[in-house]
Structures are given as C-alpha cells and as structure tokens.
C-alpha positions in Angstrom: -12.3 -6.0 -23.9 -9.1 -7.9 -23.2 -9.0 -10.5 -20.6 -8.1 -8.6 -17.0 -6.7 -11.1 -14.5 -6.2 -10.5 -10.6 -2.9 -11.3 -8.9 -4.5 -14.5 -7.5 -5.8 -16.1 -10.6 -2.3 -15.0 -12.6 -0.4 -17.1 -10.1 -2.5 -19.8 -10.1 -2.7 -20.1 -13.5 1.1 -19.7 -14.1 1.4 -22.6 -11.8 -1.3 -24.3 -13.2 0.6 -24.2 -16.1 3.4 -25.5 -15.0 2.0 -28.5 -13.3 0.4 -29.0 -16.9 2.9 -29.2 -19.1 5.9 -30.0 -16.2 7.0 -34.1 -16.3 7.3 -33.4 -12.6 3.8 -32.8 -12.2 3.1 -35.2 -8.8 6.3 -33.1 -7.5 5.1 -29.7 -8.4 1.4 -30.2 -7.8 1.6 -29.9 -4.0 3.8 -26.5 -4.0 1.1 -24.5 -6.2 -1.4 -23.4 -3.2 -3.2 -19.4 -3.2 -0.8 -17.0 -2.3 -0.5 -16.6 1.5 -2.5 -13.4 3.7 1.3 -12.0 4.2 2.2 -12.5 1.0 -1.2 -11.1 -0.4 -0.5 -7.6 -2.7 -0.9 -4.6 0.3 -2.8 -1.9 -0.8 -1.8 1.5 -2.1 1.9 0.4 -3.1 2.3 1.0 -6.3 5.6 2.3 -7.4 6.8 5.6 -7.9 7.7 6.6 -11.9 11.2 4.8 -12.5 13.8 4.8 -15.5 17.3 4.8 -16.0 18.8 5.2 -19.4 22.5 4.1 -20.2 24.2 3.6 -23.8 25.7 0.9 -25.4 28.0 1.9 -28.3 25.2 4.7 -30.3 22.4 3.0 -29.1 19.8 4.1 -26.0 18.5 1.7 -23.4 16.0 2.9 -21.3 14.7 0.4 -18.8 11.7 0.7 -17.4 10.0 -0.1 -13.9 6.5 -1.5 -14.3 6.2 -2.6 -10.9 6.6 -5.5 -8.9 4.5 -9.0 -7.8 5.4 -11.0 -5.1 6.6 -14.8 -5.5 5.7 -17.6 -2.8 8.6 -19.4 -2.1 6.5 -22.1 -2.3 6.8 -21.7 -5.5 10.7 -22.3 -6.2 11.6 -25.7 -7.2 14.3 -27.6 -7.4 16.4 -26.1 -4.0 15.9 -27.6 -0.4 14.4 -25.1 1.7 17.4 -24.9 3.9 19.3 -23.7 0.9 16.4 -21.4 0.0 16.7 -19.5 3.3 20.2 -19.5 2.9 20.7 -17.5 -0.2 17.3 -15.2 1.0 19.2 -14.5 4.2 22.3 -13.6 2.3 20.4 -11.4 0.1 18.6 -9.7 3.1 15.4 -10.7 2.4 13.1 -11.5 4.5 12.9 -15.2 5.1 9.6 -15.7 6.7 8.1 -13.3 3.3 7.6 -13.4 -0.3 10.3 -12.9 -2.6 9.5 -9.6 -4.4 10.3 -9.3 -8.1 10.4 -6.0 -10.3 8.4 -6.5 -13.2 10.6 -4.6 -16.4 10.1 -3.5 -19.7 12.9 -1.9 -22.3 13.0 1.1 -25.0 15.6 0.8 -27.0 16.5 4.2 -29.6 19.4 3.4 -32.4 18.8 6.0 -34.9 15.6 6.3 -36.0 14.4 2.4 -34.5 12.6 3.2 -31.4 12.1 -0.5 -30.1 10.5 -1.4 -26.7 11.2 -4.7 -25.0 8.1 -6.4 -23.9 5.0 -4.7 -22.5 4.7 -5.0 -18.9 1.6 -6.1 -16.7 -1.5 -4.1 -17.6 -4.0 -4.5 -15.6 -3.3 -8.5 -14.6 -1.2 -8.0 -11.5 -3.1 -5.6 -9.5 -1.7 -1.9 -8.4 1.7 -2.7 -7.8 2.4 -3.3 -11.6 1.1 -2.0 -14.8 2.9 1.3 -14.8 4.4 1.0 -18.3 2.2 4.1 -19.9 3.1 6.2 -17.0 6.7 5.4 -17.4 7.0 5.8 -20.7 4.9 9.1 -20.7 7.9 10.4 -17.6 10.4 9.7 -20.4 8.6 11.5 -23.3 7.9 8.5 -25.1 4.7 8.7 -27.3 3.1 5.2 -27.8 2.7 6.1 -31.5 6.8 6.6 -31.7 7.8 2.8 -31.3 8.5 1.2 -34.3 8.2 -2.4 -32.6 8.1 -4.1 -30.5 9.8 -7.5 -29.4 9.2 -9.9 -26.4 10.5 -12.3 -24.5 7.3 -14.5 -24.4 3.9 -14.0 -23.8 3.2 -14.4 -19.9 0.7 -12.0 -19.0 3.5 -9.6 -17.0 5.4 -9.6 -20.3 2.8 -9.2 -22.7 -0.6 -7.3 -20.8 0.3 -3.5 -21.0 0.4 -4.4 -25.2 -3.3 -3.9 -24.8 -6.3 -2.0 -23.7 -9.6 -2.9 -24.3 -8.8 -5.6 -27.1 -6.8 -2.5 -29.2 -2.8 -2.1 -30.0 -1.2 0.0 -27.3 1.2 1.1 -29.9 -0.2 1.8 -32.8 2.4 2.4 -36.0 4.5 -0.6 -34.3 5.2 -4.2 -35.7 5.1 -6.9 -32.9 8.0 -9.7 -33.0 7.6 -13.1 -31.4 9.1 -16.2 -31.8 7.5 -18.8 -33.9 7.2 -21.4 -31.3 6.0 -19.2 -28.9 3.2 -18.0 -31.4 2.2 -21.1 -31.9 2.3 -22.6 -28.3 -0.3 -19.7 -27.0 -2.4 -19.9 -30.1 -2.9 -23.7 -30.6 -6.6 -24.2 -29.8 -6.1 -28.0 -28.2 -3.8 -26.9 -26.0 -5.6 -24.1 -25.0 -8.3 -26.1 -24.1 -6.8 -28.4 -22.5 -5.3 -26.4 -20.2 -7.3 -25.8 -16.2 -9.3 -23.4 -16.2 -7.6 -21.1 -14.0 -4.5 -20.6 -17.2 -7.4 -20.4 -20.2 -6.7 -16.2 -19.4 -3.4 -16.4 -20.5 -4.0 -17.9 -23.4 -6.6 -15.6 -23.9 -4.4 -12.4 -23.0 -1.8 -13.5 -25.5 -4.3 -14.4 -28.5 -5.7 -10.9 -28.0 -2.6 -9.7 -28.1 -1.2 -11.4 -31.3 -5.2 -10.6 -32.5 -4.8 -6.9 -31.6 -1.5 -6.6 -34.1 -2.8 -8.7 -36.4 -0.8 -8.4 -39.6 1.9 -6.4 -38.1 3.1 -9.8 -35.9 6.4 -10.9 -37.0 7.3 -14.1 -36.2 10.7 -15.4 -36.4 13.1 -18.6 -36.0 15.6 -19.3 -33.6 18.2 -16.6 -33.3 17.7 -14.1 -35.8 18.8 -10.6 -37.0 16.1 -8.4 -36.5 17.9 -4.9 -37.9 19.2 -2.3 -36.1 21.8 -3.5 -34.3 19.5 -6.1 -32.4 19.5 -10.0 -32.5 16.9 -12.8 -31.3 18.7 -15.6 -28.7 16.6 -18.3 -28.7 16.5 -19.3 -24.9 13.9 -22.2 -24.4 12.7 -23.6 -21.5 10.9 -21.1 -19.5 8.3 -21.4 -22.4 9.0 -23.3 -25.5 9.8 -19.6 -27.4 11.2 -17.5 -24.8 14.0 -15.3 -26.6 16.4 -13.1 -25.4 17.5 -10.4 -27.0 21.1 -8.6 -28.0 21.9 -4.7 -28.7 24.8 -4.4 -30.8 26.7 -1.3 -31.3 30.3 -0.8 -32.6 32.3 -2.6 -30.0 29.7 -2.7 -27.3 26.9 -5.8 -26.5 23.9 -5.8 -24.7 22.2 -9.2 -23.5 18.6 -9.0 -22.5 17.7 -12.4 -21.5 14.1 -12.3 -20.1 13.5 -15.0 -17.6 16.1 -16.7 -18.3 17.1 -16.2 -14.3 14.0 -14.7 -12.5 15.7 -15.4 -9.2 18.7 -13.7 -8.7 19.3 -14.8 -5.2 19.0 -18.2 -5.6 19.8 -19.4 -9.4 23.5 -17.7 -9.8 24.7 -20.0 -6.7 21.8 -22.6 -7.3 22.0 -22.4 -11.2 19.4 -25.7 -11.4 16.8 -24.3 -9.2 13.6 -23.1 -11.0 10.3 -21.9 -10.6 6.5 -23.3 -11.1 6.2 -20.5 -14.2 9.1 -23.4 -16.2 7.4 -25.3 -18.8 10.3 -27.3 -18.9 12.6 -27.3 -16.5 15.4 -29.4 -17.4 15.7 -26.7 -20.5 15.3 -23.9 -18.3 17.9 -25.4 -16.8 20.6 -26.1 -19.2 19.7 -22.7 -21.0 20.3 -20.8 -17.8 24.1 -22.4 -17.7 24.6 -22.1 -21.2 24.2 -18.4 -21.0 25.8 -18.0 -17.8 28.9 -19.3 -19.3 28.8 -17.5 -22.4 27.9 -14.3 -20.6 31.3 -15.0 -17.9 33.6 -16.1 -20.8 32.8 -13.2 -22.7 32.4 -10.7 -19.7 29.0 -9.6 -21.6 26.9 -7.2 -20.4 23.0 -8.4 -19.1 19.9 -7.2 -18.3 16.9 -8.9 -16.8 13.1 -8.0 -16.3 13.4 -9.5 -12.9 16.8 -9.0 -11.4 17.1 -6.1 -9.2 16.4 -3.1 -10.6 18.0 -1.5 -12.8 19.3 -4.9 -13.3 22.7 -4.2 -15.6 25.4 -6.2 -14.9 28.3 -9.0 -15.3 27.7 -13.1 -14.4 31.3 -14.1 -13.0 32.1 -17.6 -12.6 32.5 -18.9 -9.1 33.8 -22.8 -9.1 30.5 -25.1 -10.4 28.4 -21.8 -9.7 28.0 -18.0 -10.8 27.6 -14.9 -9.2 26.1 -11.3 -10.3 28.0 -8.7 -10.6 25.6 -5.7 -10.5 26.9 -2.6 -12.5 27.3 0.3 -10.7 25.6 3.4 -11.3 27.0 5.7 -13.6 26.1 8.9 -15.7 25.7 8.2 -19.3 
C-alpha cells in the first residue's frame, strides 16, 4: 500500500525537512512545533466539488480544487511578526489563526494532449484535501484519458492523489519530473538520513516514481515538453521544483508551483519564506526572478496555493510586487 500520512506527521516532516537540509537550522529549529488545538484540521470540512476552466490561445486549463491545509504562522520565516500580522490583517485573515492554503492541481487539453498538473493530496492531509478523483470525475475526466502528467515536485500535497494502494492513478499516462528532483527523493543516503518523521515523504514519492516505473520522464532544466508546454526550472523550494508554461498562438500561461505559497505575505515581503524551503536563499532569488519577468512581461500566472482560482498578473510596486487577481470571466 502506499505510505498514508496524517496532517500532523506531514507538517512535521515538511519542517523537519527543512530544518535538515536549511543552513539556518539553529534559526528554524525552534519555529517547527505540532500544529496548535485551533489550528488542528476541524472535522467534516471538506470542500465542496470545485473547477473553473478558462483558455489560453486553443488550449484548455482546468484548475482543480483539492482542498486546503492549514499553515502555522509559526511556520513563516524570514518576516517579523509585526509585519506578519500586518499583511494577514490586510488580507482579512484572521490574525490570531492559521493561514489556510488551497491545495491545486491542473488539466490541461491542447488537442489530443490531455495533461494534468501535479496530483493533489491523497490521503496525506486528512479530509479537507484529497478531492482530486472527485474533481476530476465532476468535470468528465476519466483517469485513463490523461496522457501525462507533469509536477512541480514531489511533496506529498503535490504528488499523493498519483497513487492508491502502491498502483498508477492514471494508467495510459507518462509521469514528468525533473532530474534533480528525481534524484533528491530517491537517493537512499539522504533518505536515511533524514528524521524520522520526513522518511514518508521520501517514501510517498519513491512509490510514486516506483508506481510509473518506466513511464517516468525525467528532464533538465527548462525544457520543451510538446504541446505547447515548457519546464521553468525554479529551484529552491526543493532542488527540482519546476514551473511550467502553456503556450498557444499569442497567449502564455505560467504555472509556477510554490514558487509563492504565501500570497499575502511574499508579493510585499518577496524574501519571506517558509519551513517547507530547502533552500531559502534560492527560494528567494527565484521568487524575484519570476516576479520581474512575470511584471515586465505582464504574463499570465497560476499557483497551487494562491487564492483560488488563483489566475492573475504580479505588478511591480517600488522594491516589492503586488497580485493582481484576474477577474472572473466566461470563457
């Protein structure tokens, strides 16, 4: 069976993690603590079936809510907490809480490709996340119809819906990771090494890549994948996390991952972070490097955690950015 992990041991392990590999790790060590009894996962909240589908040149995006986990603020790095409270209060969110984060995943149709982006939770956040088969079932997707499938990187909320009971989800489609990230989460000493409270993850993701087996597809740096879509390398967040770009006629389509978890906080606070960085000081500089591109070129972006449905523009503001959420429209 593949590895099931509950919402406690995920967060401790993805900031175990950090603390792990993090240079920082007498700074970050005394932030990683259970989560708290109000931020603890209340019961019976899982979310409704949610999609919304626009286009970008002849291509179809569909993105798809998997749910939602909630973040410790604890757990933010890099921002005094007087400027944490700050951007939560200007975001209306509640500032003695949690920050709550939609968990997404994308199906992307251009002609006969059908490609999903990443694979949601599964079963390793609890009920609030993990909807993926139910989503994709609400939107007459049949598993067996994806072609492949491409991810950001293989944290448990981006990678667990890929499997059920050590089998391929999707079964006819070919599974595209980045090289480095492949090899990070399947490197035996460092998975070893790592507190025993992470050895899940690398776990999930080995049965994962094990579950595909010769239909992974590992690739370098930015790379044309067909189809209209392209691999960004964006490091930092892991040592393989990759965006990804739709490409249609005239029209772009950025999906950058993690590259900004934190909407609130890292368009105004651009070197803030969280405990789930491998290395911040990447995470960093990739997160400004894309801002700027994504403002100069007013680019379109997506994100699995910025607020759903999570299109929009990053604008330049001074030394700092701000999100420009798209508005809804009929496509």
């Amino acid at each position: 069976m593949s590895p099931t992990l509950s919402r406690r041991g995920l967060m401790a392990g993805l900031a175990a993690t950090a603390t792990a590999t993090a240079a920082a790790t007498a700074t970050i060590a005394p932030l990683v603590r259970a989560p708290s009894a109000r931020a603890a996962t209340p019961a019976g909240t899982a979310p409704r079936v949610v999609s919304y589908t626009r286009r970008v040149g002849e291509a179809e995006v569909t993105v798809l809510l998997d749910g939602y986990f909630l973040l410790e603020q604890a757990w933010v790095t890099a921002l005094p907490a007087a400027d944490l409270l700050a951007t939560m209060e200007a975001a209306a969110l509640d500032t003695a809480a949690a920050i709550p984060l939609p968990i997404t995943a994308y199906v992307i149709r251009q002609g006969d490709t059908v490609t999903l982006m990443d694979g949601g939770a599964g079963a390793s956040l609890g009920p609030t996340a993990g909807h993926l088969a139910a989503t994709l079932a609400a939107t007459g997707t049949d598993p067996a119809a994806v072609t492949r499938i491409v991810v950001s990187h293989l944290h448990p909320d981006h990678v667990g819906g890929l499997v059920a009971d050590g089998a391929a989800v999707f079964p006819r489609a070919t599974l595209h990771v980045s090289a480095p990230e492949r090899a990070y989460w399947s490197d035996a000493a460092i998975a070893g090494a790592a507190p025993d409270a992470v050895k899940p993850w690398f776990a999930l993701a080995q049965a994962v890549l094990g579950a595909y087996g010769d239909r992974v597809m590992p690739f370098e740096g930015d790379a044309d994948l067909g189809a209209g879509l392209s691999a960004v390398a964006l490091p930092g967040h892991t040592p393989g996390h990759t965006g990804y770009r739709v490409s249609s006629g005239d029209a772009d389509l950025l999906l950058w991952g993690d590259s900004t978890a934190l909407a609130p906080m890292q368009f105004t606070h651009p070197d803030s972070g969280i405990v789930f960085d491998t290395d911040s000081a990447v995470a960093a500089a990739t997160r400004r490097r894309v801002f700027d591109m994504a403002a100069a070129d007013r680019l379109l972006v997506a994100g699995t955690h910025m607020p759903f449905p999570g299109f929009g523009h990053v604008a330049r503001r001074g030394d700092t950015y701000a999100w420009e959420p798209e508005q809804w429209k009929l496509f």
